[in-house]
C-alpha positions as CSV (number, residue, x, y, z in Angstrom):
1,X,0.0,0.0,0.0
2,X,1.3,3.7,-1.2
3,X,0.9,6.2,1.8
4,X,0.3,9.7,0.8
5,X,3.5,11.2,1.0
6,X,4.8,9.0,-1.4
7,X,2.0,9.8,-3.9
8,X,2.5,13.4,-3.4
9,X,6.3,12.6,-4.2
10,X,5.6,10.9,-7.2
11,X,3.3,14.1,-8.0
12,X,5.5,16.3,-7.5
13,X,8.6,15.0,-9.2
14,X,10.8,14.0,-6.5
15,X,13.9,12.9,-7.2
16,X,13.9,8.8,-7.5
17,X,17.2,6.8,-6.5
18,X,17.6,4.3,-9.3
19,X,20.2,1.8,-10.9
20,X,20.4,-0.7,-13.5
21,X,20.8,-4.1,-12.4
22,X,20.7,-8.1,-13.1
23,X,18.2,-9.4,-10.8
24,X,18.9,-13.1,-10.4
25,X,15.4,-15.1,-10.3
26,X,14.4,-16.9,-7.2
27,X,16.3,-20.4,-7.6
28,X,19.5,-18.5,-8.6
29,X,18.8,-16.1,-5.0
30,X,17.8,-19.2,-2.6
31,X,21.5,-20.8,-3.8
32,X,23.5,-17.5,-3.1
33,X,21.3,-17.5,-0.1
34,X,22.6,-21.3,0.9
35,X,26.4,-21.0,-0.4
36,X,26.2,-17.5,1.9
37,X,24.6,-19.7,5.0
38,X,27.1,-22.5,4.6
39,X,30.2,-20.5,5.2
40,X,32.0,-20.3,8.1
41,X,30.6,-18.3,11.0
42,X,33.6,-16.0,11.5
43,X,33.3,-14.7,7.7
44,X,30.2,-13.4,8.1
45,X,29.5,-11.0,10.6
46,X,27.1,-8.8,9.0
47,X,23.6,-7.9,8.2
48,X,22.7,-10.0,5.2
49,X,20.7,-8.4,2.8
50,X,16.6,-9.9,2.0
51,X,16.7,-12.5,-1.0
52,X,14.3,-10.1,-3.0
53,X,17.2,-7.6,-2.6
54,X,19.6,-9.6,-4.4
55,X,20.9,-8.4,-7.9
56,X,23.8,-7.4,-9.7
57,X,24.4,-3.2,-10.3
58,X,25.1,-2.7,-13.4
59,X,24.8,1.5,-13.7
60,X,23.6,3.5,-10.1
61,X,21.9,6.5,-11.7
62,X,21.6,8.1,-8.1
63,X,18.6,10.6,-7.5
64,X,16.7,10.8,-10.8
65,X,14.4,13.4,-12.4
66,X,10.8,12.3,-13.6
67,X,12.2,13.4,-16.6
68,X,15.7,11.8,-16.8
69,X,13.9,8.3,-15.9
70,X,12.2,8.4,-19.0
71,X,15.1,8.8,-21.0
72,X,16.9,6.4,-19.3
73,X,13.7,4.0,-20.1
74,X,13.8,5.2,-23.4
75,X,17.2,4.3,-24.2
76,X,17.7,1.0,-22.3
77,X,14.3,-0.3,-24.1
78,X,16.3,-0.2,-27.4
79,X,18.8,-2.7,-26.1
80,X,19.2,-6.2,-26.9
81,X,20.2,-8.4,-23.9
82,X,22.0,-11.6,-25.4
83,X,21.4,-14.5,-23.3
84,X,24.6,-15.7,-21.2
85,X,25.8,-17.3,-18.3
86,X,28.0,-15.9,-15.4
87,X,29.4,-18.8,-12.9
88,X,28.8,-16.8,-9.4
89,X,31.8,-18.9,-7.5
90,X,34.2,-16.0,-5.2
91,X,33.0,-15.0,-2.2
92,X,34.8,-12.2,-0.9
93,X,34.9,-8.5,1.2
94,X,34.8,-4.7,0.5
95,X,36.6,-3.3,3.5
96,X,35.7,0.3,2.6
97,X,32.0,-0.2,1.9
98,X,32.0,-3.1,4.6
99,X,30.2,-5.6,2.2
100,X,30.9,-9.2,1.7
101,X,29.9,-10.0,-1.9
102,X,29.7,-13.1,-4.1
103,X,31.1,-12.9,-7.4
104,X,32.1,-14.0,-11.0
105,X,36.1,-15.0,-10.9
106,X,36.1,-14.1,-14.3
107,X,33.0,-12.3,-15.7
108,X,31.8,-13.3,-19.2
109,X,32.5,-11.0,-21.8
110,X,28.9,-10.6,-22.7
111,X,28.1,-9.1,-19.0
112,X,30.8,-6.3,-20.0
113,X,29.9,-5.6,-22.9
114,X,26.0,-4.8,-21.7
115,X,27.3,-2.7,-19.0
116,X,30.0,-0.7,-21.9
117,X,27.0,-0.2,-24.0
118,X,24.5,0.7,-21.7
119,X,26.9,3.6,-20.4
120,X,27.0,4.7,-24.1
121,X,23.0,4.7,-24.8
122,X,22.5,6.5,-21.1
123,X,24.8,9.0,-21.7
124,X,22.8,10.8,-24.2
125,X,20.6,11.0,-20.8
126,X,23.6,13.1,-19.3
127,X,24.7,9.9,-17.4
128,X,28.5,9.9,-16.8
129,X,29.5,6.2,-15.9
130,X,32.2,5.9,-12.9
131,X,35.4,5.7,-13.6
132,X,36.5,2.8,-11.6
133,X,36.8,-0.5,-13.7
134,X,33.6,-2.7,-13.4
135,X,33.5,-5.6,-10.6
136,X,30.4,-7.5,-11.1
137,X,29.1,-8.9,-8.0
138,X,26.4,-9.3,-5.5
139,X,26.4,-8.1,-2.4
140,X,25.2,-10.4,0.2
141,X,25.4,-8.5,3.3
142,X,25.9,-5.0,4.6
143,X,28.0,-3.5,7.7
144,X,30.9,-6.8,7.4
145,X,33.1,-6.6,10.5
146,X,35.7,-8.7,9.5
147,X,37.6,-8.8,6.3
148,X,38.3,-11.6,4.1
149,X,40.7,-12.5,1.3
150,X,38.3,-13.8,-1.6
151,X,37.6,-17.6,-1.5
152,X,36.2,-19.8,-4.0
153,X,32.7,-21.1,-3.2
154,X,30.7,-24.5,-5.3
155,X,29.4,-22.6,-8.6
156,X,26.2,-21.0,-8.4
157,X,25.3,-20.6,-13.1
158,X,22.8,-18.1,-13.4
159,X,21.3,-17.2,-17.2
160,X,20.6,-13.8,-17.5
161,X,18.2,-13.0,-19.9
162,X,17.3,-9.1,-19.1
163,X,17.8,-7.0,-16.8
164,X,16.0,-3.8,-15.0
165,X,15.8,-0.3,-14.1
166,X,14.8,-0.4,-10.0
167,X,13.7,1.8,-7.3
168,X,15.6,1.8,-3.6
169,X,12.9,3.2,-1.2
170,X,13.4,3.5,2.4
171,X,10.9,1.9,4.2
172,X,10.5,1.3,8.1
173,X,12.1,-2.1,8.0
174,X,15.0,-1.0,6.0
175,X,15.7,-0.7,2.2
176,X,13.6,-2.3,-0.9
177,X,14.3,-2.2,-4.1
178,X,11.8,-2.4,-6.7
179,X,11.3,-3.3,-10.5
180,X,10.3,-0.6,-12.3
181,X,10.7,-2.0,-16.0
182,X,12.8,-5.1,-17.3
183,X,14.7,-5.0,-20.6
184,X,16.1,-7.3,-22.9
């Protein structure tokens, strides 16, 4: 249910936070979910995130304009998302962002070159991609204490097929993201 500061937002033209991402579908999530659980206790001291939070970023647009949302739409609905396969099988640790992660070793060309040319179509958007090289991966849980070299974890093979444009809202029991539109 919408309360009515959020519909006044939306009718207003708020500024939305949004991102492009691979959202894994639920068999691929309950996996990361089990290969996550079955680690070792001392490797995972943080707040794990929800399963229906799982994905994979692939462009954080930030707070976004009524108007700049629909060019992003309009852009990303022209693109062709070629199936492929990424083998999710390194778990590891962001020490500055305090985020343990599991990721691709290797990821497949085709996951880069979605996320190259989606930069290029959002730009005409006025979208400036970071420049930080691209490290696919999903974060399984927020506010790590410890820090951990990565270590390889039984393969989790996930087909992606599309991907999305979602919404992070702030909600009383902590962030959700939602699907706005899929692509691909």
């Amino acid at each position: 249910m919408q309360n009515n500061s959020t519909s006044r937002q939306s009718a207003t033209g708020r500024l939305q936070r949004l991102f492009f991402a691979l959202r894994p579908d639920r068999q691929v999530r309950l996996a990361l979910q089990q290969r996550y659980a079955d680690l070792d206790a001392s490797l995972k001291q943080g707040r794990p995130l929800d399963k229906d939070n799982l994905h994979m970023t692939l462009h954080y647009l930030g707070n976004t304009t009524t108007l700049q949302k629909d060019c992003f739409i309009a852009q990303a609905q022209g693109m062709v998302c070629t199936p492929f396969t990424v083998e999710l099988n390194q778990f590891g640790y962001f020490p500055r962002a305090a985020v343990s992660w599991i990721a691709p070793t290797h990821a497949p060309p085709a996951l880069l070159k979605l996320y190259q040319d989606l930069a290029v179509v959002l730009a005409s958007c006025g979208y400036v991609s970071e420049q930080r090289p691209y490290r696919p991966h999903i974060t399984m849980a927020r506010k790590e204490k410890c820090g951990q070299q990565a270590i390889r974890l039984e393969p989790v093979n996930w087909v992606v097929d599309d991907f999305v444009l979602v919404q992070s809202v702030s909600t009383g029991q902590g962030v959700q993201y939602r699907v706005l539109e899929r692509f691909g």
